[in-house]
N, C-alpha and C positions, 0 to 999 in steps of 0.2 A: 343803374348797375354799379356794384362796389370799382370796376375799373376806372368810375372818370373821376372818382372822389376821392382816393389814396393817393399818397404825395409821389411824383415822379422823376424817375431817374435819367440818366444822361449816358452818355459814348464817352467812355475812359479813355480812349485812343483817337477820339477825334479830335485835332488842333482848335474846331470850332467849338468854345465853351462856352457858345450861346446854342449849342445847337441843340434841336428839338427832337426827342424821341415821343414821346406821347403828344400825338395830336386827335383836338377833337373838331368833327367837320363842322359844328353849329359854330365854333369859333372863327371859321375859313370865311362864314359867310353864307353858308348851304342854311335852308329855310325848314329842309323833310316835309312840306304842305302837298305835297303832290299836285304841285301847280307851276311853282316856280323851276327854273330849270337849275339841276344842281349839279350839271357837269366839270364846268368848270372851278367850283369852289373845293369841290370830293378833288381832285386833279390838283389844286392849287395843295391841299392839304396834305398829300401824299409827296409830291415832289419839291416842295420846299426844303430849301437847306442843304442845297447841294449835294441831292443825292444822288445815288449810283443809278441814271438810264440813260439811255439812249447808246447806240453804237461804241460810244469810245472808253467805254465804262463798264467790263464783263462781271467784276460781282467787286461789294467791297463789305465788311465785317463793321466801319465805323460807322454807316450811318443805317443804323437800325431804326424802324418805324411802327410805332403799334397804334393804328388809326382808327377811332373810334366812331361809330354809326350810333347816334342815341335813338329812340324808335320815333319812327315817322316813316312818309312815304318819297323816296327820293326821287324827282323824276330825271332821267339825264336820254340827252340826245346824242349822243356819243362816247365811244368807250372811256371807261376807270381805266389807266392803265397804272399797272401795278408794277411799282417799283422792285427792283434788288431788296431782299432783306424786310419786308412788307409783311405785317399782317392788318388784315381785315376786318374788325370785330364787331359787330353788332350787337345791341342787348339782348341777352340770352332768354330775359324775363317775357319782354314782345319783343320779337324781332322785328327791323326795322325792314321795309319793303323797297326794292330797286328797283322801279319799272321805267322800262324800255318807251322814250314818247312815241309817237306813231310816225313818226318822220325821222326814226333812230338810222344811224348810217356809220358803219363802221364792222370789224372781226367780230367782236363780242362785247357784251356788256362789260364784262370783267375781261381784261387783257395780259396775261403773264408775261407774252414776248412779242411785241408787234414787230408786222412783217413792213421791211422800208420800202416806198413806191411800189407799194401792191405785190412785196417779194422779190422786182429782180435786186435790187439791194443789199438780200439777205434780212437779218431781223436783230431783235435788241441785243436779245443773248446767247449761248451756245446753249441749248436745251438741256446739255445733258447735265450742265453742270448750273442750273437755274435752281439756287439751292430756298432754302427759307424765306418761305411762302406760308401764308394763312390765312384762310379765308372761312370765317364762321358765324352762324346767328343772324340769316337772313331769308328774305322774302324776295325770288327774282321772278320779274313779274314781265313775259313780252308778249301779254293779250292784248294790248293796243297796238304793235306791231300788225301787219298787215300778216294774215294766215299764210299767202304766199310768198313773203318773203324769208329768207334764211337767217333769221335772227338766231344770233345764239347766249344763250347765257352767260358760261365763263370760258376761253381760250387758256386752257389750263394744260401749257406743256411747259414741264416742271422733271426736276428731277428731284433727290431726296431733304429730308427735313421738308416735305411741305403735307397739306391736308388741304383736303375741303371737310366743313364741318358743318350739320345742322341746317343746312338749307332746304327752301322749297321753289324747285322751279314749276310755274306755272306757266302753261302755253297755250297754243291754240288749240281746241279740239275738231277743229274741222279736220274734213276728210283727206283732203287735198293737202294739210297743213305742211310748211318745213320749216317749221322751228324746229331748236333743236339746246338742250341744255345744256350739256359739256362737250366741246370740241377739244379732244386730244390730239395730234398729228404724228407727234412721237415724246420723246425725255427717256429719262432713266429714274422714274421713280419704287415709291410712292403709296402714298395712303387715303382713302374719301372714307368718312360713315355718316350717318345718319341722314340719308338725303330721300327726298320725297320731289318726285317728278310727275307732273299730272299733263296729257296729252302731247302734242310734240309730233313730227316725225321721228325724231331719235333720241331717246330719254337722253343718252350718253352715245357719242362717236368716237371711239377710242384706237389709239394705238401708242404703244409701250414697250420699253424691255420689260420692266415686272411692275407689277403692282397688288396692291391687295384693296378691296372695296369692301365694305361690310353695312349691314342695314339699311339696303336700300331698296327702298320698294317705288314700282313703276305702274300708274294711273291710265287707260288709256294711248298708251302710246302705240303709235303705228309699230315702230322697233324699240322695243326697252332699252337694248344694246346691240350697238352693233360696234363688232372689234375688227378692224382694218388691217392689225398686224400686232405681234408681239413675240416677246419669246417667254411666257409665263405671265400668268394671270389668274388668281385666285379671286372669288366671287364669295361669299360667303354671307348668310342670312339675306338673302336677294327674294322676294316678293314680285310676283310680276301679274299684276290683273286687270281682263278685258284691255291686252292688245293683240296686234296681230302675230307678231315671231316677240318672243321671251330674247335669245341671244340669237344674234346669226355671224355667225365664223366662218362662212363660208367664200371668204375672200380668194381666189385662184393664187397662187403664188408664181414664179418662173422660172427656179431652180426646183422647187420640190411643188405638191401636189397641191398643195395650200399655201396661203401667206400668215396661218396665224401657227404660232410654234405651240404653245398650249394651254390647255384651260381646267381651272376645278373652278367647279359650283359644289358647293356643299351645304347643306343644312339650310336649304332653301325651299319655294315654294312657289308654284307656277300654275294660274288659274285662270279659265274663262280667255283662253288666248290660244290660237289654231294652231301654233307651231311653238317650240317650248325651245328646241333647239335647234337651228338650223348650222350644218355641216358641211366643207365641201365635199363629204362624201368617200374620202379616199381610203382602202385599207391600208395598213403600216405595214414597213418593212424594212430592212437594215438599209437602205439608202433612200428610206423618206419614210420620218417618223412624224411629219407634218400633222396638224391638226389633229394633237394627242390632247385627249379631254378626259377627263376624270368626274364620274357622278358621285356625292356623299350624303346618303340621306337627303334623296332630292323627293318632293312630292309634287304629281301633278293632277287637277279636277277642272272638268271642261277643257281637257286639251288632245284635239286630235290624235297628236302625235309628239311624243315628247322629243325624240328626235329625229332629223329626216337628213338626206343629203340636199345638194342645190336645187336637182328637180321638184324638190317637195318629197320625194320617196320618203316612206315611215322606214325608220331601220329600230326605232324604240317605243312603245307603244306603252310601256308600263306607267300603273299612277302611282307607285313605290316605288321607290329603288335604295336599295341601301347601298351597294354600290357594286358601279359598273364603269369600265374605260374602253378608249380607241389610244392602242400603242404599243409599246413595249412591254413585256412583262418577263420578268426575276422573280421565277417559285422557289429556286434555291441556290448557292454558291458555284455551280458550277461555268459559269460565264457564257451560257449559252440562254439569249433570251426565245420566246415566243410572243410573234406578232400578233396580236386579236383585236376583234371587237365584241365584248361582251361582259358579262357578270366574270369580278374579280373574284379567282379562285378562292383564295383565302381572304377573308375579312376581318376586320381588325372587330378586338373585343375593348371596346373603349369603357374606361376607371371612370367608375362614378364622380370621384374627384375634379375631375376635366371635365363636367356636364353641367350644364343651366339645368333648372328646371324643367325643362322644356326636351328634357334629353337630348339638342343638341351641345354645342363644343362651346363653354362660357364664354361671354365677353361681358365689357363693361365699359360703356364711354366716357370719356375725360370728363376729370370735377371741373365744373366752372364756375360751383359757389353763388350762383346766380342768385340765390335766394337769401346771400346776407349784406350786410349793410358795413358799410368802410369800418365800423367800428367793433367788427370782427377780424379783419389782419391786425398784424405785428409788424409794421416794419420794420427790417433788421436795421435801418438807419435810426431807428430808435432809440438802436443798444449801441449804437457809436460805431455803428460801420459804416462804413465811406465809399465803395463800391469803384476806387478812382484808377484802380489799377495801379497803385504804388503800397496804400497801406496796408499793414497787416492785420486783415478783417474776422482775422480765427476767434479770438476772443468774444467780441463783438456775437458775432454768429449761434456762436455754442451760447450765450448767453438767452439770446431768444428764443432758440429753440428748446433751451430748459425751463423757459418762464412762460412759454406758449403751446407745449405739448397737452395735448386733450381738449384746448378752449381756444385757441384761436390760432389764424393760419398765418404762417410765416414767410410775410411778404419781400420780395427781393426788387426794390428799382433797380429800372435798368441801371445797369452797370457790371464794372469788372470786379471781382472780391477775393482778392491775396486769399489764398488760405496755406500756413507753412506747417502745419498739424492736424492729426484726426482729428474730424467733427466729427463728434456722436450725435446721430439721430434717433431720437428714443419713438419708443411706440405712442400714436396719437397725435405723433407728426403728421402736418401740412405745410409741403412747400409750390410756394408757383413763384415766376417771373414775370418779365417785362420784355416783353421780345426777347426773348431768352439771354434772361441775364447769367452771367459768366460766373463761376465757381472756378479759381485757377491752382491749381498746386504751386509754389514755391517755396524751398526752404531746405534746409539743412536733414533733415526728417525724411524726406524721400529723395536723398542721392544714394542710398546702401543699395544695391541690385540682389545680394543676398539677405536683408531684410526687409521684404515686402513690406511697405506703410500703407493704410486705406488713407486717402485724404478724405472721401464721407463715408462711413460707419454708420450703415445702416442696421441699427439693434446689436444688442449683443446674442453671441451664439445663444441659443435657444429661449430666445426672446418669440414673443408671439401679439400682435395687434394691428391696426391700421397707420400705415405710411403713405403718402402722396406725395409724387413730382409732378409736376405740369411748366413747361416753358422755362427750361432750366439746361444750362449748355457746361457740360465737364470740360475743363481746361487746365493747361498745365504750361510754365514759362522755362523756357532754361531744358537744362537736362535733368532732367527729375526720373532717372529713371528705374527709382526703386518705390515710384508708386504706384500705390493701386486706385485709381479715381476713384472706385464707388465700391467697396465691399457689403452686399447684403446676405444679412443674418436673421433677417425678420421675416418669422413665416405668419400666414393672414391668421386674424381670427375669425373673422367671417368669409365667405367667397371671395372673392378679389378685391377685396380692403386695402393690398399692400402690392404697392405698384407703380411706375412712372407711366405717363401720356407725354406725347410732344416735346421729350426731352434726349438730346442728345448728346454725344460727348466727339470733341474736335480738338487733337493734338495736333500744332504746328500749322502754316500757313493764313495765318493772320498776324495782323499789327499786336503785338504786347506779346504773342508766344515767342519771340525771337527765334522761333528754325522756321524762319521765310525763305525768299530765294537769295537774298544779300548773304543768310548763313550757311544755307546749305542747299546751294544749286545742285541741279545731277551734274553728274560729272561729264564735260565734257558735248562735244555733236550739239543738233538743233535740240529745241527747246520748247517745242511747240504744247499747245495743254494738249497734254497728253488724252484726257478721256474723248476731248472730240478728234485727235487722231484715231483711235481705235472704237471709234463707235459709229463713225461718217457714213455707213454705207447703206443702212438702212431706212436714216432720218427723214426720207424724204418719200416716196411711196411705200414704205413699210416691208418691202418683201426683204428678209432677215439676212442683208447681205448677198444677192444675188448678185452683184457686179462684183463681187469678191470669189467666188464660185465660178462668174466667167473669165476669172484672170485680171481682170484688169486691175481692182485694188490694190495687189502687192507686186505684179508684175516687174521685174527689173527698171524696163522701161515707160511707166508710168511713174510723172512727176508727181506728187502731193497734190501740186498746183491742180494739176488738170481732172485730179479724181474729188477735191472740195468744188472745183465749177463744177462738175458734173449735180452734184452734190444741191448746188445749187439753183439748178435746173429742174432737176428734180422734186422741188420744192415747190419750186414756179408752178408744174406740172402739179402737183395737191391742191396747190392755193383755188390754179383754175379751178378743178372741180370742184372742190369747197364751194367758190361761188357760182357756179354755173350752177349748182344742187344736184346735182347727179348724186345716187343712189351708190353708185361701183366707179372706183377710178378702174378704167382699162390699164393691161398691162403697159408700161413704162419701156419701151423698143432702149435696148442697150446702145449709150451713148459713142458717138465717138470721141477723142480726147477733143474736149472742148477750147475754144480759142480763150487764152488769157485775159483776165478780167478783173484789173488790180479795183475794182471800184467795191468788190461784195468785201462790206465790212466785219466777216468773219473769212476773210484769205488770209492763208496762212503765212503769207509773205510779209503780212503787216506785223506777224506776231514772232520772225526770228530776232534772237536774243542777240546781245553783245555778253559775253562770259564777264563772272566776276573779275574784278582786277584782280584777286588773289585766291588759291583753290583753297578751297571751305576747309575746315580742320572738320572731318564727319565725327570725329570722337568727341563734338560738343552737339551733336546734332540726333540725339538720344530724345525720344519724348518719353512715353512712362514706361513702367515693368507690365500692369494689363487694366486694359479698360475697366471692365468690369467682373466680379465674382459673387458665385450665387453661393454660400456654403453649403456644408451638413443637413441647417436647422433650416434653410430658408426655403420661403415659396412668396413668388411673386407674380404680376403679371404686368407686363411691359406691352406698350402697341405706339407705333411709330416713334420709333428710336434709329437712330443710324450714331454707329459706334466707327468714328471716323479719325484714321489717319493720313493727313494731307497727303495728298499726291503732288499738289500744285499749288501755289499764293493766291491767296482769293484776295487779296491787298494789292494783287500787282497788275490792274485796272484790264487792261482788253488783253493784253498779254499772259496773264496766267499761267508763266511760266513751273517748271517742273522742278520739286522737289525733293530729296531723299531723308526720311525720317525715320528711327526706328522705335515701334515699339514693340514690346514682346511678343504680349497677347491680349486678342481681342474680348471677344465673350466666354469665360470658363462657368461653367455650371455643374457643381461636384455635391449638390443638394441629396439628399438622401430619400427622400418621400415626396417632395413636391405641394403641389401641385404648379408647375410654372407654365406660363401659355407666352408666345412671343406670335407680337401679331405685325406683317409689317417692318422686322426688326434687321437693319444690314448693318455689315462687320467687314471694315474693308483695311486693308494695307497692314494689318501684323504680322512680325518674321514670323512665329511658331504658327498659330493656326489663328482661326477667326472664328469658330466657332468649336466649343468640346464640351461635351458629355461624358464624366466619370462618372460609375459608381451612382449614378442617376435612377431614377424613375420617375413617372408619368409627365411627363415633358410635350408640350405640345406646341409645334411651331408652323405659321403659313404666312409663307408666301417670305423666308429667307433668302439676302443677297449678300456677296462674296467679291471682293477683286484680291491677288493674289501681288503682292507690290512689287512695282515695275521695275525696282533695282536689279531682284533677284534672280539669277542666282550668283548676285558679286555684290555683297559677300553671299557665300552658300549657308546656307540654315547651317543650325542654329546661330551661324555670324550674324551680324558680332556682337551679340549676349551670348550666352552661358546658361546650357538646359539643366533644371533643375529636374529633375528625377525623381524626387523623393515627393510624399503626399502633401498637401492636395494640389501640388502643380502639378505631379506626372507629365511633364514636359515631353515632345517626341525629339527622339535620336538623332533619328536619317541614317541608325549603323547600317540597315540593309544596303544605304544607298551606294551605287560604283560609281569612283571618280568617269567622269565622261568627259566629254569636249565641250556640253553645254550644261553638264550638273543638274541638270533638269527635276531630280529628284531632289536634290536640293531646296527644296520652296515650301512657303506655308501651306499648309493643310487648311482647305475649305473649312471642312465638318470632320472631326473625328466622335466616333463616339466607344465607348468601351462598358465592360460590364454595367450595363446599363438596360432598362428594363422599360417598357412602356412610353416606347418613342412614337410621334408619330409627326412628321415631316409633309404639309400640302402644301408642295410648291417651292421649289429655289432654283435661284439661278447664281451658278458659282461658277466665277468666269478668270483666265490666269490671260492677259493680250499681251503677255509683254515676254521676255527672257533678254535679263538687262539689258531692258528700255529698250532691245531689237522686237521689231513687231513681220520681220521675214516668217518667224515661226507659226504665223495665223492659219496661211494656207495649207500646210500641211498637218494642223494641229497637235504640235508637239513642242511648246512653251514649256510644259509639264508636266511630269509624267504622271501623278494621281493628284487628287482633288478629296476624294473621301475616304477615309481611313475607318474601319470597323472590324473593331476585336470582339469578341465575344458578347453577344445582345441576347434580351427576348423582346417577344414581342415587339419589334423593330419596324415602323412602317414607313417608307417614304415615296410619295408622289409623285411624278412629275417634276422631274433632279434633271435638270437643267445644267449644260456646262458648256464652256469653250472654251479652246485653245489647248486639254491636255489629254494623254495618251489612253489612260484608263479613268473614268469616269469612278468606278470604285474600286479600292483595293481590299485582302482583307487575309487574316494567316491563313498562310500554306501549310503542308506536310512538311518543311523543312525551316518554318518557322518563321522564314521570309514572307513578305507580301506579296501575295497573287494578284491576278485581275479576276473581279468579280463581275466587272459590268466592263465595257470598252467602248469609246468613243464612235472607234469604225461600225459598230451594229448598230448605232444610234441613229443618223446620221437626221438632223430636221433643218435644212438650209444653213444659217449662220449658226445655231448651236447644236447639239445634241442632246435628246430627249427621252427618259428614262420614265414611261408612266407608270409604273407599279414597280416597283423593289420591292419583293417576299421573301429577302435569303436570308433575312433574323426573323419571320414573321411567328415563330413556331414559343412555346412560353415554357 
């Protein structure tokens, strides 16, 4: 494959300028004969060079890894464990095979975060924040494993930038068997497709805040899936045949009725298998919107019963559906929902534009070029770029991509790449990386905040043809904050021709952007990372914050300390049944405060700061004016992207201290016709909003995620940028909003959408845990006062709208011009989030 034969790049920011980013394992020493044992060589290749694992090492940016599997069969006797910043690649052309020897002993084949001395320890990383990860183009193989032993293929708890890709797990098909492919236990991701699972007890054991899964189909499995907990979960193009249950969600919960917050299957297919969906059965109601499920163009033949509660009872029996839910539902603005279970009143009439052939909702998986040979990239190191994080690589860049548009794909070594001017990228473009090498804004060009600059320019306005990103990370140094990372203007000429994979954009908190924690610490108090403060309560039996629900989480008199052991414990309590193989962890009896235990190398005592010697100057601590913008003429289609501004220094080793950064805005989408699809795609930490809809149509997005930035509201929105008003930012005001004591109105807007036509939204989770950096406001959720803004729509559909921490779930004009509440939090209510499964108050055309 073209990856092991194109010249390779390096870590701009790493001190070590021998150090190694492309490694391949035949060099380590690994054989792939499917004889010799190739544990330790896969292990020796991955972790050389001092990279970021084990306990005293939470994430680090310089030592990026792209480790290459050539095809063969690799046998290993205990787990790969996979590094910080890791990807996995096997040839795409044969994939190479991973099997398990028969005396394999250890979590899993593949290991994302091992747990220390069997868990009481704690584990490598803080899950939520286990960022880039990849693992693609293999064969895992644990039929020599003993049928009753609990092997499993990958231990994949990860949070965002990560994928699984292209795999085939193969297992036992005995009756008895517990093998098992994917062990999730919790994270904050995330994205999988194209995976093919043949027998098993559990194709996939998952539990999650969100994720999205697409093309996966499941061979004889006892359970295709089974979900343990989550608060949002989109499934889409799912295949399930001759097993015995399709999905079972029917996990009990201990604050509300269930432990799984919710789920869309859509555009999927389920065959020759006794039970399609198993449920715990509960009907909704404003204080338990638990286990809210959404069906979309679901088909089921040879199946009992499509869905049942825990007894096995049939409550769905259809072998069509085009769709039906269990939850809340919104037929029109007046903020009064109805609880049901059954066929959704109004149906969406979905634009031919947004459809496969196949009449369901398009997709398209990542190029990976497999089929050509080195002598079809361009490396940009060709055209005299340096990728070193100091030169100025704009020149360079635009060069290859003028001399390589239509005929050859524009290769980026790893590295960092100045850019202080628009790159134009013309139609016929092809870009990929190197474990996602860095594109960085710096320059005189994008310090204007009232003249928007794109640093990549994609097409000019009404341009029309094929574009490609894959493994490509938006970046910017300094205060730059009159750029726009990425303007596209390129609508497709074919179907989903024009579009990024696997690429994402990360302003501040790494080595070489300078607003780390040295520049601009939060101001002031502890400094703990903050996502695994506000996310602790669920990580370890799954049920969505139930120790938060019985007081103890924010309690006055509960230490931090005592609520991470807990935390802890609760972990312990997974791991056991994990390995015991138990089917159901039993309820988790509410702890008492646990006895201090400075030993668990995620205690939060290890991680308090000493304050800068001198307080940060925030007016340099600006990252861009907006991630990204869709124009007029564009239509594209984007799938696992996360549009990230730091919260916290991923440079600043177990510590991970908290940072304050401002960028304007996240995702604007002000396209006029479309067709854009976002599959997978999160927008976290911009003052104005994170995600908006102008002027839009046929837009289609599953399974979006949201954080709402923890400074806010000091400064109060729009502080401290400057709303532009005028087209195409239409910036929001906040004029409705009234000074208060916590300004609460004051904050970024999740999703706004406005005169806009042909939405349709399955799946997000848009979460506000902070009201600067105080997290008192959780338990009575009121960090926030709205989260969704929507002025005037058609055809408006949104699924399973996920939220926490703020007052009104959707706002939208009143009689007096002001923002009403359309949806509210208190009729929602599903454990740790609230849960909105049908929105129909724009659904009308």
């Amino acid at each position: 494959m073209w990856i092991a034969n194109v010249p390779h790049g390096h870590s701009a920011f790493n001190s070590d300028k021998q150090y190694q980013v492309f490694r391949n394992v035949k060099d380590f020493g690994c054989k792939g004969d499917g004889v010799s044992d190739d544990t330790e060589c896969i292990n020796l290749a991955i972790s050389s060079g001092n990279r970021c694992g084990g306990p005293k090492c939470g994430s680090s940016t310089v030592t990026p890894a792209l480790v290459y599997f050539p095809s063969g069969k690799y046998l290993i006797s205990k787990p790969i464990i996979m590094y910080y910043y890791t990807q996995l690649v096997g040839n795409a052309l044969n994939p190479p095979t991973l099997i398990a020897a028969s005396n394999f002993q250890g979590m899993a084949m593949i290991d994302t975060d091992p747990y220390l001395n069997d868990g009481s320890e704690g584990q490598w990383y803080v899950n939520q924040n286990n960022f880039f990860r990849q693992v693609r183009n293999f064969i895992i193989d644990l039929t020599q494993t003993p049928a009753s032993s609990s092997t499993t293929g990958v231990h994949w708890q990860v949070a965002q930038a990560t994928s699984l890709m292209n795999l085939h797990f193969k297992m036992s098909t005995d009756a008895a068997a517990k093998h098992q492919g994917v062990w999730m236990e919790n994270g904050s991701g995330g994205f999988m497709s194209d995976l093919t699972f043949d027998g098993g007890k559990y194709g996939m054991w998952v539990g999650n805040q969100q994720f999205l899964t697409r093309n996966l189909t499941f061979n004889g499995c006892q359970t295709a899936i089974f979900v343990n907990w989550n608060w949002q979960w989109t499934f889409k193009d799912i295949n399930v045949n001759n097993c015995q249950i399709g999905i079972d969600m029917s996990s009990a919960g201990v604050n509300s009725s269930s432990q799984i917050g919710s789920v869309i299957l859509m555009d999927s297919t389920i065959s020759n298998t006794k039970t399609g969906i198993k449920t715990f059965g509960n009907l909704p109601s404003s204080n338990d919107t638990s286990g809210s499920l959404l069906l979309d163009n679901v088909k089921a033949n040879g199946v009992a019963a499509l869905v049942t509660d825990k007894q096995g009872t049939a409550i769905l029996t259809s072998n069509s559906v085009q769709q039906w839910g269990i939850g809340s539902h919104y037929t029109d603005t007046s903020g009064k929902p109805q609880y049901s279970r059954g066929d959704i009143s109004t149906k969406p009439t979905k634009p031919q534009v947004l459809l496969g052939s196949n009449g369901s909702y398009f997709t398209r998986s990542r190029p990976q070029y497999e089929t050509l040979d080195a002598k079809s990239f361009a490396p940009v190191t060709s055209f005299g770029a340096k990728g070193d994080g100091q030169t100025d690589d704009t020149q360079a860049i635009q060069k290859a991509l003028n001399q390589s548009a239509g005929c050859k794909i524009v290769y980026f070594p790893a590295g960092t790449y100045i850019i202080s001017n628009t790159v134009h990228v013309p139609a016929g473009s092809r870009l990929t990386g190197e474990a996602w090498s860095i594109l960085m804004a710096k320059g005189q060009a994008f310090q204007d905040e009232t003249k928007p600059t794109p640093m990549i320019q994609v097409g000019n306005p009404g341009d029309s043809g094929m574009v490609e990103f894959s493994d490509i990370i938006f970046s910017s140094m300094n205060n730059q904050k009159g750029a726009v990372l990425v303007e596209w203007n390129m609508a497709q000429s074919e179907q989903g021709n024009s579009g990024m994979w696997d690429t994402h954009f990360r302003v501040g908190g790494s080595i070489g952007s300078n607003l780390q924690y040295a520049q601009c610490a939060k101001p002031g108090g502890s400094n703990t990372t903050s996502r695994y403060l506000h996310q602790i309560l669920h990580l370890g039996k799954g049920d969505r914050g139930h120790y938060q629900r019985q007081g103890d989480a924010h309690r006055k008199d509960a230490s931090l300390e005592d609520i991470l052991v807990e935390e802890r414990e609760t972990n312990l309590h997974q791991l056991k049944y994990y390995v015991d193989g138990e089917d159901h962890m039993p309820p988790l009896a509410q702890p008492a405060a646990a006895a201090r235990d400075a030993s668990s190398p995620h205690h939060m005592d290890k991680r308090q700061e000493s304050q800068p010697s001198q307080t940060p100057d925030y007016s340099q601590c600006y990252g861009v004016h907006t991630l990204m913008r869709m124009t007029s003429s564009a239509s594209a289609y984007l799938e696992n992207v996360w549009a990230w501004t730091a919260d916290h220094d991923l440079d600043d080793s177990e510590l991970q201290r908290k940072i304050t950064v401002y960028t304007g805005r996240g995702i604007l989408i002000d396209n006029t016709k479309g067709p854009i699809w976002l599959y997978g795609v999160q927008s976290e930490h911009s003052v104005l909003y994170q995600y908006q809809l102008d002027g839009t149509q046929n837009v289609m997005m599953a399974m979006i995620q949201s954080e709402t930035p923890y400074f806010q509201p000091n400064p109060a929105a729009p502080k401290p940028l400057t709303a532009n008003t005028n087209a195409p930012w239409q910036d929001p005001t906040y004029s409705d909003c009234q000074v208060t004591s916590t300004n609460s109105c004051n904050m970024a807007w999740a999703l706004r959408s406005s005169n806009s036509s042909n939405i349709y939204v399955y799946g997000a989770g848009l979460y506000s845990f902070f009201n600067n950096y105080d997290q008192a406001c959780l338990d009575p959720e009121n960090c926030q006062q709205s989260l969704v803004e929507l002025s005037p729509n058609k055809n408006l559909f949104l699924y399973n709208i996920n939220t926490k921490g703020t007052v009104q779930m959707i706002v939208g004009s009143g009689s007096n011009g002001n923002n009403t509440a359309w949806a509210k939090a208190a009729d929602n209510r599903n454990g740790f989030c609230q849960t909105i499964n049908a929105f129909l108050g724009q659904a009308s055309s």
